[in-house]
C-alpha positions in Angstrom: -9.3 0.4 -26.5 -9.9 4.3 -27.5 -13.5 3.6 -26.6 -12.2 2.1 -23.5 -10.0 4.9 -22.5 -12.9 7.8 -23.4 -15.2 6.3 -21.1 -12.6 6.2 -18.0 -11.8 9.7 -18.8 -15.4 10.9 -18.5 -16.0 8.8 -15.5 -13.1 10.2 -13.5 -13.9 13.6 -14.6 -17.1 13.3 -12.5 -15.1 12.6 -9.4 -14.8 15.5 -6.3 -11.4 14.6 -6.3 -8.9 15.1 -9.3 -5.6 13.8 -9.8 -3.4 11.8 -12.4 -4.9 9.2 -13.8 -2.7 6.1 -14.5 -3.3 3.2 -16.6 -1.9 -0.5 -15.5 -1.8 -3.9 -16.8 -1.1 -6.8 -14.8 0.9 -9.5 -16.2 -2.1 -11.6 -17.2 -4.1 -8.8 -19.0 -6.2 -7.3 -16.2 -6.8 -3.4 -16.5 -7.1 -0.6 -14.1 -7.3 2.9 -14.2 -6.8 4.8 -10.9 -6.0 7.9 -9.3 -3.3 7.0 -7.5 0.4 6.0 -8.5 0.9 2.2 -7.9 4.5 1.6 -9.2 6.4 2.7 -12.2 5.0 0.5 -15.0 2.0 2.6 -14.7 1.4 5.6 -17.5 -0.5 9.0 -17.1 -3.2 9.1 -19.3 -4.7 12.3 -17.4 -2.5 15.1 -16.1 -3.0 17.3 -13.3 -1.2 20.0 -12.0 -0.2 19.1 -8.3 0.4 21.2 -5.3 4.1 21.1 -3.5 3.7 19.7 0.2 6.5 20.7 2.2 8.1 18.0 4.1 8.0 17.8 7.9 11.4 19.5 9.2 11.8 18.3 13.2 13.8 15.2 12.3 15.3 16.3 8.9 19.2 15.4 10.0 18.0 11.8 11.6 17.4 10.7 8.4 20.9 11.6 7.0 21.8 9.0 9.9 19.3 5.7 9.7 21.7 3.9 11.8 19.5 5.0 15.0 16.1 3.7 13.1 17.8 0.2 12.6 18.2 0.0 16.3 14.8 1.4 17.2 13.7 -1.2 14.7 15.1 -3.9 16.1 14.1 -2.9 20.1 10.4 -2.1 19.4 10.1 -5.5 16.9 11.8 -7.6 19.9 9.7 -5.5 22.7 6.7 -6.6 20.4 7.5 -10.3 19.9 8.3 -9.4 15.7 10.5 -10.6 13.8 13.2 -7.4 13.2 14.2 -8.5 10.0 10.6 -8.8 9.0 9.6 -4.7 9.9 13.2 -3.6 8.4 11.9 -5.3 5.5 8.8 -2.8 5.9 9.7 0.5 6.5 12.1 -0.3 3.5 9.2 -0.9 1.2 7.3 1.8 2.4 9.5 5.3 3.2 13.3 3.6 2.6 13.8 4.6 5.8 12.6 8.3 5.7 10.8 9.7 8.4 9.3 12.4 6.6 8.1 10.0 3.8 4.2 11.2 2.7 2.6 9.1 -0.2 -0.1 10.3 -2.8 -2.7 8.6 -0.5 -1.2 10.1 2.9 0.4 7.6 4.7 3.0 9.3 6.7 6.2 8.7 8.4 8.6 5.4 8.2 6.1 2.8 8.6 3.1 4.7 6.4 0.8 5.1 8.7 -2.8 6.5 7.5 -4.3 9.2 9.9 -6.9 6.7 10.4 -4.3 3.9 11.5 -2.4 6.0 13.8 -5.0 7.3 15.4 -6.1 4.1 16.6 -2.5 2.9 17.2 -2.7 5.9 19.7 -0.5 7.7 17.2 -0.1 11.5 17.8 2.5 12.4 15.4 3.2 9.9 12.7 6.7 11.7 11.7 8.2 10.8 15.1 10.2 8.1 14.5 9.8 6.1 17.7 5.9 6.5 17.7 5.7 5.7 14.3 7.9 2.2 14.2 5.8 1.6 17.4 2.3 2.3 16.1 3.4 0.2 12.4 4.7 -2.8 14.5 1.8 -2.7 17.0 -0.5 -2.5 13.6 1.6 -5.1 11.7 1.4 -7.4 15.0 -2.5 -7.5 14.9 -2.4 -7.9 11.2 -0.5 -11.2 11.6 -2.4 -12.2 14.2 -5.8 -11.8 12.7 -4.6 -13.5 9.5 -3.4 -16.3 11.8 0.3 -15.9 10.8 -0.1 -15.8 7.5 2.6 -13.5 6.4 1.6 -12.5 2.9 -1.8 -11.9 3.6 -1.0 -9.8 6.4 1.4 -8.1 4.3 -1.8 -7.7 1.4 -3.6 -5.7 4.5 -1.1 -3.8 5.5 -1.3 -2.3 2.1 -4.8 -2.6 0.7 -6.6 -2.8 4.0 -7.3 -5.8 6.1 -11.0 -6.0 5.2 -10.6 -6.4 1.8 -8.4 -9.1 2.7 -10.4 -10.4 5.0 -13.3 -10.9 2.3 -12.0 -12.4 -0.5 -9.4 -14.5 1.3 -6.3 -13.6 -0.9 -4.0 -11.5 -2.1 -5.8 -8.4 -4.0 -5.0 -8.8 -7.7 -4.1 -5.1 -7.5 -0.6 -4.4 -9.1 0.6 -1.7 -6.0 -0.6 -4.6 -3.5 0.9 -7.6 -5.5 4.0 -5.4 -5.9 4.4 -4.2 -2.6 3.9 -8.0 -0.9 7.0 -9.2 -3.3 9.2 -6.4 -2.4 8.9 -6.7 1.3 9.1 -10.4 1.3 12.3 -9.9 -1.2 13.9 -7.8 1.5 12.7 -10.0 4.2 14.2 -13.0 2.3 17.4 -10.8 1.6 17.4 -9.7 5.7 17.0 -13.6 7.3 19.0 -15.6 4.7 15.7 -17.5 3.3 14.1 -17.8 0.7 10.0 -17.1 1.5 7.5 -19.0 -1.0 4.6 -17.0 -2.0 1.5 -17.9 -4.2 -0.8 -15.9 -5.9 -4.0 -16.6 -7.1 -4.9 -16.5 -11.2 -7.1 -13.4 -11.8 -10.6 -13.8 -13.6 -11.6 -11.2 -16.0 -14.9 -10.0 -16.9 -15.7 -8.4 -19.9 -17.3 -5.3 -18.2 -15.8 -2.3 -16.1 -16.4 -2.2 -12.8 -15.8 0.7 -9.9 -13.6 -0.2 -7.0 -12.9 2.3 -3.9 -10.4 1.2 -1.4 -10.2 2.1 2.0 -7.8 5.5 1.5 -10.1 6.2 -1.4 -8.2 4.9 -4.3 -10.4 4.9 -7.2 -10.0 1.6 -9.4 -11.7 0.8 -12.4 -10.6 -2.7 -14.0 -12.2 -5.6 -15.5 -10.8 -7.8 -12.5 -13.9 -10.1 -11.0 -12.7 -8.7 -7.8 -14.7 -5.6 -8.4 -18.1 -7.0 -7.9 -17.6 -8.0 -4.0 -18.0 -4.5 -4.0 -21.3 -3.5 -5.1 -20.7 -1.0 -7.6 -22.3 -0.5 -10.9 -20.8 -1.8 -13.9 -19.7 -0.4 -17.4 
């Protein structure tokens, strides 16, 4: 395991980028190290000093009030033919309702939105709160569409990216994705009075490393078989 952990730190300490590197294990064993925070079962194994970002001001004293994004919620999902309960049950998961909400990876605003999503959800400023529900849902809408209504694959894209999705037909046996599709179905559940089944798959391990970089450029190195669909080099 020391050997194990020495050879992530030298790999990560090639990358342009630098940032915390965190350590998880899913529940059957697979690995990962990454730069990027997934959930809180993670531990730092790397430290790095980070920079404050201040948070967008302009709509500071909505939040204090998310009465009004419950309603705009509600009136976009219904103008979009989605179920309300079903993008409450996202923008919980993803800012708990704040507008000024910016992740490690850069999503922005109450529904997350990547720079690279909103701009093609025709998204000018992802911490207005009326542009932003509308750009998410618009984006959610096509997600569930091109997953043919499967909700929790759709969910796995909104968070990992739909063409990772797309290619190995599942759920990503990444702990932030896995995590992330429970919660929002657990609030979903919670928000329409059903219970929502969900499967996921068993992960196969290899017994080598392998590099993984997701579409916002999460870094991932893990013994999970999934690892290989993407072409990098093994250690």
């Amino acid at each position: 395991m020391v050997a194990l952990l020495v050879i992530m730190l030298v790999l990560f300490s090639d990358l342009e980028s630098h940032a915390d590197i965190y350590k998880y294990i899913s529940d059957d064993g697979t690995i990962y190290f990454t730069n990027a925070p997934m959930d809180r079962n993670g531990s730092v194994v790397m430290k790095e000093k980070k920079s404050y970002q201040k948070p967008n001001e302009e709509y500071t004293r909505i939040y204090v009030g998310s009465e009004r994004f419950h309603n705009m919620a509600e009136e976009k999902a219904r103008r979009h033919n989605i179920d309300p309960q079903l993008v409450k049950a996202v923008i919980k998961a993803e800012s708990n309702w704040n507008p000024n909400a910016v992740s490690p990876k850069g999503a922005q605003g109450l529904m997350q939105l990547m720079p690279s999503t909103a701009s093609i959800m025709g998204v000018s400023n992802p911490f207005n709160p009326e542009a932003n529900i509308d750009g998410g849902i618009r984006y959610l809408k096509y997600l569930l569409q091109k997953f043919n209504g499967n909700l929790t694959l759709a969910l796995a894209a909104y968070n990992a990216g739909p063409k990772l999705v797309e290619r190995i037909k599942s759920v990503p046996p990444i702990p932030e994705t896995i995590t992330y599709v429970k919660r929002v179905i657990n609030y979903y559940s919670r928000g329409n009075g059903s219970a929502v089944n969900i499967d996921f798959p068993e992960t196969r391990r290899e017994n080598r490393i392998q590099k993984m970089v997701l579409k916002d450029g999460t870094i991932l190195f893990t013994n999970s078989y999934l690892a290989s669909s993407y072409g990098e080099q093994g250690f």
